[in-house]
C-alpha positions in Angstrom: 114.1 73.9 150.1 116.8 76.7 150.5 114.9 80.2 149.5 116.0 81.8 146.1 118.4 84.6 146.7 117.9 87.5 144.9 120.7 89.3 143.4 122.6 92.7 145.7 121.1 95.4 143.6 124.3 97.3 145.5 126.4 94.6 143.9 124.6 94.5 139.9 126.1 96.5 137.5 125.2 97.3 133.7 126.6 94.8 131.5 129.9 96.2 129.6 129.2 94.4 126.3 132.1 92.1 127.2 134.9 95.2 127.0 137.0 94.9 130.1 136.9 98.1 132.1 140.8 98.4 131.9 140.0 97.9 127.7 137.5 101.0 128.5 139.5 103.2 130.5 142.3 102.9 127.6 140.4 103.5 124.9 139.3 106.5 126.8 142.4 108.0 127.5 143.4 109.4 123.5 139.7 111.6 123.9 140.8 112.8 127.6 144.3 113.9 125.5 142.6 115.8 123.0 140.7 117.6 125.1 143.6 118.3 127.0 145.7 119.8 123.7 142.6 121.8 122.9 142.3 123.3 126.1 146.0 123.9 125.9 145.6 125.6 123.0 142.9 128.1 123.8 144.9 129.1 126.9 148.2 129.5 124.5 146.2 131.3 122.1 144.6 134.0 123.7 147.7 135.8 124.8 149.2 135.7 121.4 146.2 136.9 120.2 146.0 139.8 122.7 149.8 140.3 121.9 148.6 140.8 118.1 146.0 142.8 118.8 148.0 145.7 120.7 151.5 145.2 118.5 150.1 145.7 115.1 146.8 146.7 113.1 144.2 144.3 111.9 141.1 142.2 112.5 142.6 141.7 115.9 143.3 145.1 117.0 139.2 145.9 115.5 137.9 143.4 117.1 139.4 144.4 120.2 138.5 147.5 120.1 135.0 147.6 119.1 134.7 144.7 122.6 136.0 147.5 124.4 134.2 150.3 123.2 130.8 148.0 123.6 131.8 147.7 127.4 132.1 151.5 127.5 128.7 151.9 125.7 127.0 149.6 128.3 128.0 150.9 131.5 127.3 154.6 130.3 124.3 154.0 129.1 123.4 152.1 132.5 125.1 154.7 134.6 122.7 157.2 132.9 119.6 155.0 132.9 120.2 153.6 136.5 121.9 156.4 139.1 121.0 159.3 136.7 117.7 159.1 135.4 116.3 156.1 137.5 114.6 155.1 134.5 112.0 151.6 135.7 113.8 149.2 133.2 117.3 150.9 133.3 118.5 147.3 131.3 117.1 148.5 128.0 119.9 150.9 127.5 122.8 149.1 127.9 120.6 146.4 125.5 120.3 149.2 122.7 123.8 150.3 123.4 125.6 147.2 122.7 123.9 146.7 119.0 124.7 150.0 118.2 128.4 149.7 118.2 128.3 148.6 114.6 131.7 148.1 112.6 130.8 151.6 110.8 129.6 154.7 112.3 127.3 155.2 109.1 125.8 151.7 110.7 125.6 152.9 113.7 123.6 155.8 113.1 121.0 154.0 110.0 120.9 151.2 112.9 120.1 153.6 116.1 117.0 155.4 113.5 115.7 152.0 112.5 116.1 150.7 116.0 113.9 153.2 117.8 111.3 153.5 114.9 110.7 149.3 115.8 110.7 150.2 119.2 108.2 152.9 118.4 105.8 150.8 116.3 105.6 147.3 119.0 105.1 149.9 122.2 102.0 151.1 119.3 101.3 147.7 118.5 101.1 146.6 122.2 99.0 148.9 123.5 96.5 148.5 120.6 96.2 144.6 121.3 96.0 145.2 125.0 92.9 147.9 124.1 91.2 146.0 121.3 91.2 142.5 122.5 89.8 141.6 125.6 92.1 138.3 126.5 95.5 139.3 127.1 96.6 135.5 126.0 95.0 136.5 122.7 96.4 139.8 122.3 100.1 138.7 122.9 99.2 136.0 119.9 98.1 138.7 117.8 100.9 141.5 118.5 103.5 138.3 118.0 102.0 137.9 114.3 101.2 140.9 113.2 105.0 142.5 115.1 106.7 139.6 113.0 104.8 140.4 110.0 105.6 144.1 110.4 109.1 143.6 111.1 109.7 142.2 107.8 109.5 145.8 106.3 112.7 146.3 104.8 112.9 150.0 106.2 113.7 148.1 109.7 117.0 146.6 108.7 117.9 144.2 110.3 115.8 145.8 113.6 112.4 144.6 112.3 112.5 141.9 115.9 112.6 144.7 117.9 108.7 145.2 116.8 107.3 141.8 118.6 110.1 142.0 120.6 109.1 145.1 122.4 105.3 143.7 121.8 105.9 140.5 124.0 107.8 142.7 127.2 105.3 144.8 127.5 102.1 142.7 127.6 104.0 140.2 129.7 105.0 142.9 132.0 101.5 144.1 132.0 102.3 147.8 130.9 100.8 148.1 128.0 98.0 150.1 129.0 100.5 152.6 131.0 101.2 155.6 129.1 103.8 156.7 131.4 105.6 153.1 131.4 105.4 152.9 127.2 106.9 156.3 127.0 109.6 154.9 129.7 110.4 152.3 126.9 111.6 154.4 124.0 113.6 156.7 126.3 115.5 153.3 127.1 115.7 152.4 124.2 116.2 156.0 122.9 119.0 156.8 125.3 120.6 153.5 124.6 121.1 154.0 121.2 122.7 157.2 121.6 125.0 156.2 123.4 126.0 153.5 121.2 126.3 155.2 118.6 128.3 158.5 120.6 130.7 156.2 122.1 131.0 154.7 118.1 131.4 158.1 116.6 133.4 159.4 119.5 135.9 156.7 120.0 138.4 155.8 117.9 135.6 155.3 115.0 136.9 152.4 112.8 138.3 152.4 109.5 139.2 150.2 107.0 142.4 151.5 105.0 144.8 148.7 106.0 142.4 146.6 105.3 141.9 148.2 101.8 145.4 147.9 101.4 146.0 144.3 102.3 143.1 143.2 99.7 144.5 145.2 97.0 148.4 144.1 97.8 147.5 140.3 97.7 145.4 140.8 94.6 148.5 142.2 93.1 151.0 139.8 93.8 149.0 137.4 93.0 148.5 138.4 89.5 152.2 139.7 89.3 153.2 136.0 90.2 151.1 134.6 88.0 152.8 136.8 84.7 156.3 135.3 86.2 155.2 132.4 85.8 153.8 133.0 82.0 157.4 134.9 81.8 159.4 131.6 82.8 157.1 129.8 80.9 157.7 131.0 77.7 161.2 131.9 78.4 162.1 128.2 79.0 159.9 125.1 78.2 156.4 125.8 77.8 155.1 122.5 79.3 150.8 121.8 80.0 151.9 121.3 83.5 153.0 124.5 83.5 150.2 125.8 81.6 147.6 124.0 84.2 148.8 125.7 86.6 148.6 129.4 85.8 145.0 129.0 84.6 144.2 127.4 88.1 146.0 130.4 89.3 144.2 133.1 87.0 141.0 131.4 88.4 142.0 132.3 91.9 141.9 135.8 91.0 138.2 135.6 90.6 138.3 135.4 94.2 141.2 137.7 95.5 139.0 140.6 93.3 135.8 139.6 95.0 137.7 140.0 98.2 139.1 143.4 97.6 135.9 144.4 96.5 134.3 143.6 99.9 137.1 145.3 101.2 136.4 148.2 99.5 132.7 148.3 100.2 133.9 148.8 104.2 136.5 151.2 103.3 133.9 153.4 101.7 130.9 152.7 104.2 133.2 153.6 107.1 134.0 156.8 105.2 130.9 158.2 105.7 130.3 160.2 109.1 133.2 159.4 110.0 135.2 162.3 111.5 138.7 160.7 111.6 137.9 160.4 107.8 138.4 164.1 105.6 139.8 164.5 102.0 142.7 162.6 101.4 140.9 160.0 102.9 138.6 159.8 99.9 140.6 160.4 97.5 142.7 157.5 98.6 139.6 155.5 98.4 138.8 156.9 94.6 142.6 155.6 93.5 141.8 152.3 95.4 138.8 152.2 93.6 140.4 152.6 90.0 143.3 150.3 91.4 140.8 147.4 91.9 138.7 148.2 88.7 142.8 147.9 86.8 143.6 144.4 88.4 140.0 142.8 88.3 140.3 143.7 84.4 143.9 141.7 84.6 141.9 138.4 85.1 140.4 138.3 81.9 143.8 139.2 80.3 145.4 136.6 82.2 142.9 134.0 80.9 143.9 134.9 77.6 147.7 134.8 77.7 147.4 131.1 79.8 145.0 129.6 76.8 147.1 131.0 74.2 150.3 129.3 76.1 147.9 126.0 76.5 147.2 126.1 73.0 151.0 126.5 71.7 152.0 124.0 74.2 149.7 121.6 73.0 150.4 122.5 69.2 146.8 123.7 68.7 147.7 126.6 66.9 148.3 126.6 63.4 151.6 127.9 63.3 155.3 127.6 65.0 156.7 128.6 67.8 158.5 131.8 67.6 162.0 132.1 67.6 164.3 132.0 71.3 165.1 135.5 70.5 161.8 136.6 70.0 159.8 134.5 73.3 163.7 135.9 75.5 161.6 139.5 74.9 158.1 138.7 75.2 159.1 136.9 78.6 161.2 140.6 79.4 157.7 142.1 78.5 155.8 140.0 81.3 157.8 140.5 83.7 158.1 144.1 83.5 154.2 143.9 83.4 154.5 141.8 86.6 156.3 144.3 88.1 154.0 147.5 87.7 151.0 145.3 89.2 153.2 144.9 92.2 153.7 148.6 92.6 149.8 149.7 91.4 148.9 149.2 95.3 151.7 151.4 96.2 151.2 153.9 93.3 147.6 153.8 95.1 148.5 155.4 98.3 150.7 158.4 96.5 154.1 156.6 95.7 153.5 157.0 91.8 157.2 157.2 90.6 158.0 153.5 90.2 154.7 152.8 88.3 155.2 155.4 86.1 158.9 154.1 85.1 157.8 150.6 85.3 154.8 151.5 82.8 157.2 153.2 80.5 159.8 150.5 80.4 157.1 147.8 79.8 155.9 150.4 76.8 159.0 150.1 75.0 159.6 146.7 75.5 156.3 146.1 74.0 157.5 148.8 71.1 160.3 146.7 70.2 158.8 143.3 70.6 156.2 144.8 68.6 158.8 146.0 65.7 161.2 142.8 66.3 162.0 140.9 62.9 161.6 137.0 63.7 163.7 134.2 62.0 160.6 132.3 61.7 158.4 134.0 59.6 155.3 131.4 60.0 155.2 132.0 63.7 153.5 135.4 63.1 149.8 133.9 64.9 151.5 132.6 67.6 153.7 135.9 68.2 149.5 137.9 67.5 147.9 135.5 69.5 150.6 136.1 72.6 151.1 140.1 72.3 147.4 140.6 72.4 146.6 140.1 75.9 150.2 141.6 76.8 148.8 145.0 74.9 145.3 144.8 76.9 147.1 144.6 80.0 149.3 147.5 79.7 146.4 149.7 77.8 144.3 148.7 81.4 147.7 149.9 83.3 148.3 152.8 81.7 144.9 154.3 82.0 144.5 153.0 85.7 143.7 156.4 86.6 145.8 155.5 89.6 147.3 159.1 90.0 149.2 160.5 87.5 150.9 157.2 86.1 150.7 157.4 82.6 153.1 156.3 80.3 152.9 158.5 76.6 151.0 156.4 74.2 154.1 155.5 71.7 153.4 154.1 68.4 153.7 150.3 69.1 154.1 149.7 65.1 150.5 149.1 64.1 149.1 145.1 63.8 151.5 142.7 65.7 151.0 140.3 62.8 152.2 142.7 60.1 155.1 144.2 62.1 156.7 140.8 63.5 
């Protein structure tokens, strides 16, 4: 009787689940290809992004910068720690350093006070763990808790790790109970930060104007487009497709003001200790300010005028449409509106002569519109119901505060209502 054979374990392979290996290699071949295109578009990318970042300002120019200057940061406040001071732990510097270049200098230095006063409190909170409990297992347990607990404080920041952070080096290091070695940590740490935030304050400290000023112009035209659109609507044929669409635009003004706003908020926290920053500076900020509080009162306005186009559109409103005549000026009205938001960001960083034309036009439109006799007697809600938000909007533009762009308050004929 012939022995069994046993089968090659050189020669047994896994079974493929009956897919050929050719059937394998194919299906294959479309992943290998888009990992291909990705890679060949990170390599593609990164020079144009480099080229962005040096032609022209932006995120890519900050970001750029602020990478640089945390290089700087690091190997100057290693330099110093290292070949200077020849401090025992020289990496702590660099460490601190690199945090501390914050995208605002006022950052920087809150960060650098909070930083160090953690620091100070887990070197404390180590070296009374190592003293008071006898088990140095135990005591890194303990300083872990109570350093996490105590970080929590909201006068850390966003530093409070640094308290068990700092706990858990030095018991593992075993310098807790060195006086010499706990000092050693805060002027690492110390030293560190003061270089971040030197090399923050020092160079090319970043600011947020064009940034400021890109919020506020898209906000604008935004809103400008969107009281063209009202303009052709009631100038041609006031359609709910039509009317759809500019309150789903009006709703994304919500968002375009919450975005300025942000905006803002950087523009005025990189003000502060800032010394590329003086005078006109803030008062650039203060007509930004007044500029955003003009155009996130637009939105409710807007709101209005779309729902009292929806409701005319859809013959909600208990009277007629006014006459061609009379909706030819009310569309002339909007779109002189739309054109002083357009020019509010400009009037905003000192070019005030267009705005104040644009707003004095848009008053005496709204004077005669106002004063206009309509053949149609019985559209007198409709022509209320469409002036009102028109008004608001202009009142908001008028006293914007944005410079000196006033137009004079002109008698607009008392009630709409009466004077159609």
């Amino acid at each position: 009787m012939a022995p069994a054979r046993h089968p090659d374990p050189v020669q047994t392979r896994p079974p493929t689940q009956g897919v050929p290996i050719s059937d394998q290699a194919h299906r294959s071949a479309p992943h290998r290809q888009r990992i291909r295109d990705h890679l060949s578009t990170a390599v593609t990318a990164a020079p144009r992004w480099l080229a962005t970042a040096v032609r022209r300002p932006g995120p890519e120019r900050r970001y750029l910068v602020q990478a640089v200057k945390s290089a700087v940061a690091a190997l100057v406040a290693w330099l110093i720690a290292d070949r200077w001071l020849h401090l025992p732990q020289p990496f702590l510097a660099p460490y601190s350093a690199v945090f501390l270049v914050h995208w605002t200098v006022y950052r920087s230095v809150t960060n650098s006070v909070q930083q160090i006063a953690a620091v100070a409190a887990g070197v404390v909170l180590a070296a009374a763990a190592q003293h008071l409990l006898p088990d140095q297992l135990l005591a890194l347990v303990v300083a872990v808790l109570v350093g996490t607990l105590l970080g929590r404080w909201r006068r850390f920041g966003d530093n409070g790790s640094w308290v068990a952070l700092t706990a858990v080096l030095l018991l593992t290091w075993g310098t807790a109970t060195q006086e010499v070695l706990l000092l050693d940590r805060l002027q690492e740490t110390a030293l560190g930060a003061a270089v971040g935030v030197a090399v923050n304050a020092l160079v090319l400290p970043p600011v947020y104007l064009d940034h400021v000023r890109q919020s506020l112009q898209e906000l604008a035209d935004q809103v400008a487009d969107l009281l063209r659109q009202a303009a052709d609507a009631v100038g041609g044929h006031i359609s709910e497709e039509r009317v759809a669409a500019l309150v789903h635009g009006s709703r994304r003004v919500d968002g375009l003001v919450r975005a300025a706003d942000q905006a803002l908020g950087w523009g005025w926290e990189g003000n502060r200790w800032n010394f590329r920053q003086g005078r006109p500076h803030q008062r650039s900020m203060t007509r930004y300010d007044h500029a955003l509080a003009t155009l996130r009162a637009a939105g409710p306005h807007l709101h209005e005028a779309s729902i009292a186009l929806g409701s005319l559109a859809r013959g909600e409103l208990p009277t007629v449409r006014p006459d061609p005549a009379w909706t030819a000026a009310y569309a002339r009205l909007l779109t002189g509106l739309a054109d002083a938001v357009e020019q509010l960001p400009s009037a905003a960083r000192g070019d005030e002569h267009d705005l104040h034309d644009l707003l004095a036009t848009s008053q005496e439109r709204l004077t005669r519109l106002s004063r206009l006799r309509s053949q149609r007697p019985e559209s007198a809600t409709a022509r209320s119901t469409l002036l009102l938000p028109a008004r608001r909007l202009l009142d908001e533009l008028r006293h914007s505060g944005v410079g000196a762009a006033t137009a004079p308050d002109d008698d607009v004929g008392g009630d709409s209502r009466q004077a159609c």
